[in-house]
C-alpha positions in Angstrom: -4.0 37.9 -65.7 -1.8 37.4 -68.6 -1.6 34.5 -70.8 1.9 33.7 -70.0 0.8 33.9 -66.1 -1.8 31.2 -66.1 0.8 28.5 -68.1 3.3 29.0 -65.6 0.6 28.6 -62.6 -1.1 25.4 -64.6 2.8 24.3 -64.7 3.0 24.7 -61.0 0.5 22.2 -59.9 1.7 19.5 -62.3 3.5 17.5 -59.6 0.5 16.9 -57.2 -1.0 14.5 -59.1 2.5 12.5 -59.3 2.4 12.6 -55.2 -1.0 12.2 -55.4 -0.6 8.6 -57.0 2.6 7.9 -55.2 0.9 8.1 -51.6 -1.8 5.8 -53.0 0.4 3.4 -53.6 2.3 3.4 -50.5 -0.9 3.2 -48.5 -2.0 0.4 -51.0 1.4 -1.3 -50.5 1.0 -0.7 -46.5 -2.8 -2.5 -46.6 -1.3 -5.2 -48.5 1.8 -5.7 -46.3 -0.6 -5.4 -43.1 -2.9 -7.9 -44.9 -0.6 -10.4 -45.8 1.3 -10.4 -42.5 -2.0 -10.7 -40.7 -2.8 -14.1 -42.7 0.6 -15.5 -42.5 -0.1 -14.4 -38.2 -3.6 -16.6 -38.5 -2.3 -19.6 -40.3 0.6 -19.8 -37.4 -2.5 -19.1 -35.0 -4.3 -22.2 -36.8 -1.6 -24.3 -36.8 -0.4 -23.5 -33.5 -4.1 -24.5 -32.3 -4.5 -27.3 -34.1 -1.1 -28.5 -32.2 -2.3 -28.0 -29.3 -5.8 -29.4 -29.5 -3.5 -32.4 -31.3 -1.5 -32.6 -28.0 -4.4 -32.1 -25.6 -6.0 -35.5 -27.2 -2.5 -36.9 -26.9 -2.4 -36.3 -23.3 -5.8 -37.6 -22.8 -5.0 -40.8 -24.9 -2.4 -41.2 -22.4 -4.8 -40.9 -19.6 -7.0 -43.2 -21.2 -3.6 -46.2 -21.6 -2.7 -45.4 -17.5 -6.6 -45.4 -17.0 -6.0 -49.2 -18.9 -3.3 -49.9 -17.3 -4.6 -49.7 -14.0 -7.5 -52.3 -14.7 -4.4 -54.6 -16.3 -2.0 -54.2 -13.2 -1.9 -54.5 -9.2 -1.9 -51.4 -7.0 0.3 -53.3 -5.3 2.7 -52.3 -8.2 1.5 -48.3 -7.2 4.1 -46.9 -5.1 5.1 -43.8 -6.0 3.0 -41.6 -3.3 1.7 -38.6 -4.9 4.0 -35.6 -3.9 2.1 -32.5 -1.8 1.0 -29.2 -3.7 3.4 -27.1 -5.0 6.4 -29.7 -4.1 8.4 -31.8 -6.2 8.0 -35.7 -6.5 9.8 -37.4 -3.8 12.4 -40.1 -3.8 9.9 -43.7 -4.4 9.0 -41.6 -7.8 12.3 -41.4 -9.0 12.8 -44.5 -11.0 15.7 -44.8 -13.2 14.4 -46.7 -16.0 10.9 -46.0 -17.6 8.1 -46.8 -15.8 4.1 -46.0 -14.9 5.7 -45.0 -11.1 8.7 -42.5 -12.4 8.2 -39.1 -12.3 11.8 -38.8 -13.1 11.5 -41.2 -16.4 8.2 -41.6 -16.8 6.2 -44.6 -19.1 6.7 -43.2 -23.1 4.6 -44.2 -26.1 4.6 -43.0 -29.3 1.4 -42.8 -31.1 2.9 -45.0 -34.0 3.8 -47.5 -32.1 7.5 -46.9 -33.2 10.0 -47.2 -30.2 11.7 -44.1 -29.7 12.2 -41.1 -27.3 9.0 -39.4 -26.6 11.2 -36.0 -28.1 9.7 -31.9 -29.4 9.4 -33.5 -32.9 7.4 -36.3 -32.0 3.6 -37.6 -31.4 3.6 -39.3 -28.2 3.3 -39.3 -24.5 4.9 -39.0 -21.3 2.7 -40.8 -18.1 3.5 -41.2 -14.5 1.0 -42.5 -12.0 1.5 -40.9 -8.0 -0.9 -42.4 -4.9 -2.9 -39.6 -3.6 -5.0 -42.2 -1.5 -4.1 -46.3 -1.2 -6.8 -48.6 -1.5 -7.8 -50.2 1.6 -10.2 -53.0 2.1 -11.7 -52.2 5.4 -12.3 -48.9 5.6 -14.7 -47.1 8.3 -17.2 -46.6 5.3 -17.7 -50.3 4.8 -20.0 -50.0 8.3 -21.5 -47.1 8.3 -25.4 -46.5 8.0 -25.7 -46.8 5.1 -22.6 -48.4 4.0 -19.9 -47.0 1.6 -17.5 -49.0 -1.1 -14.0 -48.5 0.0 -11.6 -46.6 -2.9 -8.1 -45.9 -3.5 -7.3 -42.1 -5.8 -4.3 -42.4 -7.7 -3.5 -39.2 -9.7 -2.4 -39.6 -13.5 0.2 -37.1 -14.8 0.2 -37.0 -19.1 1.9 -35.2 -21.2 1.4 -34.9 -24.8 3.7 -34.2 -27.6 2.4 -33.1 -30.7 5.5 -32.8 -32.8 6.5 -30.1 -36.1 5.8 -27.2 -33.7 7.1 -28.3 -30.8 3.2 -28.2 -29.0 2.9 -30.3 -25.7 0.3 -30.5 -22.8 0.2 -31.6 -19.6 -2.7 -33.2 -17.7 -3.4 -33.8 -14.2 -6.4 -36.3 -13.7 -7.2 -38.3 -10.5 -9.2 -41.7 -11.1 -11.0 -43.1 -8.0 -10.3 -46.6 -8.0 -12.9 -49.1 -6.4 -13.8 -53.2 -6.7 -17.0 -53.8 -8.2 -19.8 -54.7 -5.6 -20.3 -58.3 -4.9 -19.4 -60.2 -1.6 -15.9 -60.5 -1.4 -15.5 -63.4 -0.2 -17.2 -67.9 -0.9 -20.6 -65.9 -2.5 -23.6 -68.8 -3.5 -26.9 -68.4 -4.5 -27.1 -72.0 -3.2 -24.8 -74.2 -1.9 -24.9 -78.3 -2.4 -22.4 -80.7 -1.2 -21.4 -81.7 2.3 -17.5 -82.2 2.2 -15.0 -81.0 4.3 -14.6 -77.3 3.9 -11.4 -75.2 4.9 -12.1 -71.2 5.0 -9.6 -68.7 5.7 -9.7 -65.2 6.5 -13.0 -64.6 4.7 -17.0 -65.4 5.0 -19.2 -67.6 3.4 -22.2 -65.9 2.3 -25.2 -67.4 0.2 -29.0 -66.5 -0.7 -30.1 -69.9 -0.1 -28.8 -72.3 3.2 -25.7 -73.8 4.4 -25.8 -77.5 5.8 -22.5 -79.0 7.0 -21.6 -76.1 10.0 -18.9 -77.5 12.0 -17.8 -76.3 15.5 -14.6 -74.0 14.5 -12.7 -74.7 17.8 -12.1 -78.1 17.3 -11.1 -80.7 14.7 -13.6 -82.6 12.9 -15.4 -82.3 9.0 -17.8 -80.0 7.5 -17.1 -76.2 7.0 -15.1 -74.7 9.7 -13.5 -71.2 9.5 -9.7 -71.2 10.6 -9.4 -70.0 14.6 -7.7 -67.9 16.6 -7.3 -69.6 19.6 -5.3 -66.7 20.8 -8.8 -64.6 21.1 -10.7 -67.5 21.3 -12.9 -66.8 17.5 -12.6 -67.3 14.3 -9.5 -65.4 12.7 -10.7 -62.3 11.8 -12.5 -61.6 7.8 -9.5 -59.3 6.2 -11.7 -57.5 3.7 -14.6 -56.4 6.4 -12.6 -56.5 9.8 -14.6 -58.8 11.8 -14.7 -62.6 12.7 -15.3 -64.8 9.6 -18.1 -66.8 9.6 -21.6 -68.1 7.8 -24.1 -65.5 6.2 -27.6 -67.3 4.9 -30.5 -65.2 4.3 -32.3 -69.2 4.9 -31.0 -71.6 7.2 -27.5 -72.3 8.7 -27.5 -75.5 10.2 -25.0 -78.5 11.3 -26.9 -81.6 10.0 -24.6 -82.8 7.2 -27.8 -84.4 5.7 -30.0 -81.2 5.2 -30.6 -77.5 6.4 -32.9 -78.6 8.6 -32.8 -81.2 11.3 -31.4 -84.5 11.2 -28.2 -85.9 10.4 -26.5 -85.5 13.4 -27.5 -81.3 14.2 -30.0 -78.9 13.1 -30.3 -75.6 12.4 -27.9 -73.3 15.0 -31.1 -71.0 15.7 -33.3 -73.4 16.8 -32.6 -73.2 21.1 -32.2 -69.1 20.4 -30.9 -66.4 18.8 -27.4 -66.5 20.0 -25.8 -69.4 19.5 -22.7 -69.2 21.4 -20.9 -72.1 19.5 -21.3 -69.8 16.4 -22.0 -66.3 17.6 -20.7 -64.4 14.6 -23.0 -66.4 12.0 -25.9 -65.1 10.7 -29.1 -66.4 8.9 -32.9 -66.1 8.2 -34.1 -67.5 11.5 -32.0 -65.4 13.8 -32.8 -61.4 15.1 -31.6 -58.6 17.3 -29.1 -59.6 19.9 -29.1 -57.9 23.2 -26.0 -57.1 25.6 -25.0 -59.8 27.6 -26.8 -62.3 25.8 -23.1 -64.0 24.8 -23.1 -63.0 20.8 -24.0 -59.4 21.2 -20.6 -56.9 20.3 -18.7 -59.7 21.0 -16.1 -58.2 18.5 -15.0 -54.6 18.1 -14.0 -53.5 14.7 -11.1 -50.9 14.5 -13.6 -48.2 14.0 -15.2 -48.5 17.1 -18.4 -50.5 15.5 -19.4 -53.5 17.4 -20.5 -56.8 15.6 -22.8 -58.6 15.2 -25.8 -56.8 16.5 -28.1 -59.1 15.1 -28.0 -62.9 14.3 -30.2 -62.4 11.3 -29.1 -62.1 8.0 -31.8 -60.5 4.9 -31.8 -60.1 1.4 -31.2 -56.4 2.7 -28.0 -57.5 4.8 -26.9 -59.1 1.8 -27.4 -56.4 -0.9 -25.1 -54.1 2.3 -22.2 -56.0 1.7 -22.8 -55.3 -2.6 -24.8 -58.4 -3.7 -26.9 -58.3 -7.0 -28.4 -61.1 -9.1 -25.3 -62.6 -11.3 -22.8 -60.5 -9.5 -22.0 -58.2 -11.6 -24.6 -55.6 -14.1 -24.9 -56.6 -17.6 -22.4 -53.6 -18.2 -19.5 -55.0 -16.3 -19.2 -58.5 -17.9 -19.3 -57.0 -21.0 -16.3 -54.7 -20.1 -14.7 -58.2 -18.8 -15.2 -59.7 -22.0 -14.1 -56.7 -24.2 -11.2 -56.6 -21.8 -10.4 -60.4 -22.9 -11.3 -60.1 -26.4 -8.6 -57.3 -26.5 -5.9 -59.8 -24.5 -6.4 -62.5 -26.6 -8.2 -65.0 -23.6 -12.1 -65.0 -25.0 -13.3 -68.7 -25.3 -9.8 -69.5 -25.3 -8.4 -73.5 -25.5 -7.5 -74.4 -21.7 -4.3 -75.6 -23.7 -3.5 -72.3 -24.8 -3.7 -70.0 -21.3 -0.8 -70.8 -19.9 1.3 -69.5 -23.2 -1.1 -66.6 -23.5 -0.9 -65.7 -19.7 3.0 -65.6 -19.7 2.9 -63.4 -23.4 0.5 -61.1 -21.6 2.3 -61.1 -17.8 6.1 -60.1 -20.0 3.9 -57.3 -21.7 3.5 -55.7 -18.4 -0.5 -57.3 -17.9 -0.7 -59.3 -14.9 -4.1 -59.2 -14.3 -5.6 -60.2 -17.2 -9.1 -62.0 -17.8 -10.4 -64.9 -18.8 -13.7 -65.3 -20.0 -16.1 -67.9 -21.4 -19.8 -67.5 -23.1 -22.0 -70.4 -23.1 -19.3 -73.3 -22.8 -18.4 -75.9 -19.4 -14.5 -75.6 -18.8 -12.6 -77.6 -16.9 -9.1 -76.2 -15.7 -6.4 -77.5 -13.0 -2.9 -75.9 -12.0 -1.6 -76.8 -15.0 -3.2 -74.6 -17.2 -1.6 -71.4 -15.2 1.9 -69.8 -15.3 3.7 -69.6 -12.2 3.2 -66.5 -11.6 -0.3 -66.6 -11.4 -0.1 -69.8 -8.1 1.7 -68.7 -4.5 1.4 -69.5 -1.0 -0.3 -67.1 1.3 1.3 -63.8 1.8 0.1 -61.1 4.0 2.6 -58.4 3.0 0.4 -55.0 2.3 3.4 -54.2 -0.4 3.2 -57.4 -3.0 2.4 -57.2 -5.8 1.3 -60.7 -6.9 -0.5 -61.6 -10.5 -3.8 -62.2 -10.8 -6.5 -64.1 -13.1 -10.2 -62.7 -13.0 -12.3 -66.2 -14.3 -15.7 -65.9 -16.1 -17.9 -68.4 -17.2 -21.1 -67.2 -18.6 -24.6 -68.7 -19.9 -27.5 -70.5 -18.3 -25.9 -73.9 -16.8 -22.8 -73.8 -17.8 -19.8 -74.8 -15.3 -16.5 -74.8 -14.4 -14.7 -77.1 -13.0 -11.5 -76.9 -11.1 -8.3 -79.1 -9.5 -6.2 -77.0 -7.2 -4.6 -79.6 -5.2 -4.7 -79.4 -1.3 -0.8 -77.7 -1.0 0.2 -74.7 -1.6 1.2 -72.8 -5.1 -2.5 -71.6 -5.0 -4.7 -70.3 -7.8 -5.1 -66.5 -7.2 -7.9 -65.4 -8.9 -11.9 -64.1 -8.8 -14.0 -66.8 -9.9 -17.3 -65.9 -11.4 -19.7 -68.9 -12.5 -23.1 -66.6 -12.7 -25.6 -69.3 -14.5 -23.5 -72.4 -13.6 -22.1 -74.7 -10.8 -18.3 -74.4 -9.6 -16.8 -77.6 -8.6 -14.0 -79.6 -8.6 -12.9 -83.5 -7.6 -10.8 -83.3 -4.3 -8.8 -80.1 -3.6 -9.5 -77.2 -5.6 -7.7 -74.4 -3.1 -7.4 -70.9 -4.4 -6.9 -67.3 -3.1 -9.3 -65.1 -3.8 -13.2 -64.7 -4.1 -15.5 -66.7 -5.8 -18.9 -66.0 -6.8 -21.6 -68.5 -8.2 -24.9 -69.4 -8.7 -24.2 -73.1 -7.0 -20.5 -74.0 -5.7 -20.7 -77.5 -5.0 -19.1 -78.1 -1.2 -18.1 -81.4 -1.7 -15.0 -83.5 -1.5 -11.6 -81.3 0.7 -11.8 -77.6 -0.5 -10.5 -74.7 0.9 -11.0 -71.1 0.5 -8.2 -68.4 1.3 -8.2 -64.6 1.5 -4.6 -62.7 2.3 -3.9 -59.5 3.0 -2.3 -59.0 -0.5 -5.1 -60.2 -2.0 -7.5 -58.0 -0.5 -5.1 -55.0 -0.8 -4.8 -55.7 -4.2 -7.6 -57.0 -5.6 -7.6 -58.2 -9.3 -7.5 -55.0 -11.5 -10.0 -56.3 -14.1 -12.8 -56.4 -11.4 -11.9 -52.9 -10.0 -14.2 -49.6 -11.3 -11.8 -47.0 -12.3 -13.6 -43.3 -12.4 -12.2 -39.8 -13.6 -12.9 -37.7 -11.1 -10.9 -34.2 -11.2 -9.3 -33.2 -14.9 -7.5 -30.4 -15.1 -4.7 -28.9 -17.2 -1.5 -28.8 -14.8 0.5 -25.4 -15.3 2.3 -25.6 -12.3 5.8 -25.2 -14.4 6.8 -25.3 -18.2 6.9 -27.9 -20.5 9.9 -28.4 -22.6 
């Protein structure tokens, strides 16, 4: 090969190189390009993620204020009924202001605190409550072997905003709603006093004896449970469907001197174990009743269950209808004083509730609590808004305030002055170390628990049927139950 051949070949394969470095680059340009849209992909991923999580914890916050809001409020307030799978809410969740019960405009808050719109850009939520299940107080469990606490599920819808993306989520939790267990209803570890006594439409129970029992047919002093002289018994106990009437694990007895003998009576199980007088009572020196006998299934609960069986009352029989030393665990009255540390009511003046309880009612909390550690207290219906004092009402739908009333420490009391006519105190009165008394009438609705309630003087006790459909929210246990994420249509 010539000289002049090989320059022109060597000539030839000058441009490869020039390709050569030119494809490099491109694919170099094309890594890059991938690379950086890949990153730019993973910080929208991040962020995107981070909204999200940042919404899911805004909806549960929300589920956490309904969860709140329920232990603040009445169920009586509850009435939007939880529409059925796959349909739509129906017309008593269609509210046309904000509200806890408006699917349609549902309760807004913004994280904040700002008011506002609960909008895309924003950090809030959206909450409706719906019933799936209304509490009812006397429920078929209550008397079955072994007994069950009655509950209510009410299903909380949140929605969380998580703004600068727009993110939202929605939540779909049901919280099973049940009272604490104690005996609704006059509850004594020992009872002193021998005045006359008014009870209506709930029992007396106590872990000691009752002196005092007074034939509830006729007129005359001591404690007598209002009667139904229509069925010829006692009117009927509205939290556990049966007749009202005593429950002693010691002695029930009519002397108004002692629980024994003396003093014009003596102990109502003395000639028997029916006592036909008070057939429905119950105490430590009764036992089984037979058919026939005059006591035995004398009543017939809507379930089918007859009562009473047995004329004898233990600390078993007791414990069945939720008793435990003080009332309530350790655990619960501290939730019932953080819950009135929060409101504003712990060791509070008795010249400042009434102010305080009309803040906290126009604030939307109408059952709030009140609660004293280690102090004797002395209140009358003076120191309560209106709102908080009624007559009796046995509508099912009310939705009636309500005061939940601790005093706390060994020995300490509280001390009370209803007045003998109606507005009533509605509340739960819990004395666990102490005495609850009062000069004259101290009336209320409710239940009342105590280590001594002093009988003296003209009392009266009253349960009504909106009372023991709606019970005071701060005694009620509220539990999660189901959570899940509801993707039954798209959030906007």
């Amino acid at each position: 090969m010539t000289l002049r051949s090989r320059v022109l070949r060597m000539r030839g394969d000058d441009g490869i190189g020039v390709i050569t470095v030119i494809m490099v680059v491109a694919v170099l340009t094309a890594f890059l390009i991938t690379a950086t849209v890949m990153t730019i992909n993973n910080l929208g991923n991040a962020k995107r993620d981070r909204q999200a999580l940042s919404a899911l914890s805004t909806s549960e916050a929300g589920v956490a204020q309904a969860v709140q809001f329920l232990r603040g409020g009445s169920l009586g307030a509850l009435t939007c009924m939880e529409p059925a799978a796959g349909a739509a809410p129906g017309p008593t969740c269609q509210g046309a202001t904000q509200s806890w019960i408006s699917a349609l405009n549902p309760k807004q808050v913004m994280l904040n605190g700002a008011a506002g719109t609960c909008a895309a850009a924003a950090d809030c939520f959206k909450v409706w409550i719906g019933t799936v299940q209304k509490y009812k107080p006397n429920c078929p469990e209550r008397h079955a072997s072994p007994p069950a606490p009655c509950f209510g599920i009410y299903r909380v819808h949140s929605t969380g905003v998580s703004g600068g993306g727009p993110s939202a989520r929605k939540l779909a939790v049901d919280v099973k709603v049940q009272p604490y267990p104690f005996p609704i209803g006059v509850f004594a570890d020992a009872l002193s006093g021998n005045g006359n006594v008014g009870v209506h439409s709930e029992s007396i129970f106590t872990n000691g004896c009752m002196m005092n029992r007074q034939d509830d047919s006729h007129n005359g002093s001591g404690v007598q449970f209002s009667w139904d002289s229509a069925n010829n018994r006692p009117v009927l106990d509205l939290v556990y469907d049966q007749p009202t009437a005593a429950h002693a694990t010691a002695n029930v007895s009519s002397s108004n001197t002692s629980c024994g003998s003396g003093g014009g009576g003596a102990p109502i199980h003395t000639s028997g174990i029916c006592n036909t007088t008070f057939p429905y009572d119950q105490d430590g020196s009764g036992a089984a009743l037979t058919a026939g006998d005059g006591c035995y299934g004398k009543y017939v609960r809507a379930d089918g269950t007859k009562y009473p069986t047995s004329s004898l009352f233990t600390q078993s029989d007791l414990q069945s209808y939720g008793y435990r030393p003080r009332g309530l665990t350790d655990a619960q009255y501290d939730a019932l004083r953080t819950q009135a540390q929060a409101e504003g009511t712990y060791n509070i003046a008795a010249g400042s509730i009434n102010a305080t309880l009309t803040s906290l009612g126009a604030a939307g909390i109408t059952s709030p609590v009140l609660y004293w550690d280690n102090a004797d207290i002395s209140l009358d219906q003076g120191s309560f808004p209106a709102s908080f004092l009624r007559d009796i009402n046995n509508s099912s739908t009310c939705t009636s305030s309500s005061v939940t009333i601790v005093v706390a420490g060994p020995g300490h009391d509280l001390t009370y002055q209803g007045g003998n006519t109606a507005p009533w105190l509605v509340a739960s009165l819990f004395v666990p170390d102490g005495t609850l008394t009062g000069s004259g009438g101290r009336n209320t609705i409710g239940t009342v628990f105590a280590k001594t309630l002093d009988m003296g003087g003209n009392v009266d006790f009253y349960m009504d049927q909106c009372f023991a459909d709606n019970p005071p929210g701060a005694t009620l246990d509220a539990q999660i139950t189901t959570w899940r994420e509801d993707d039954a249509q798209d959030i906007n």
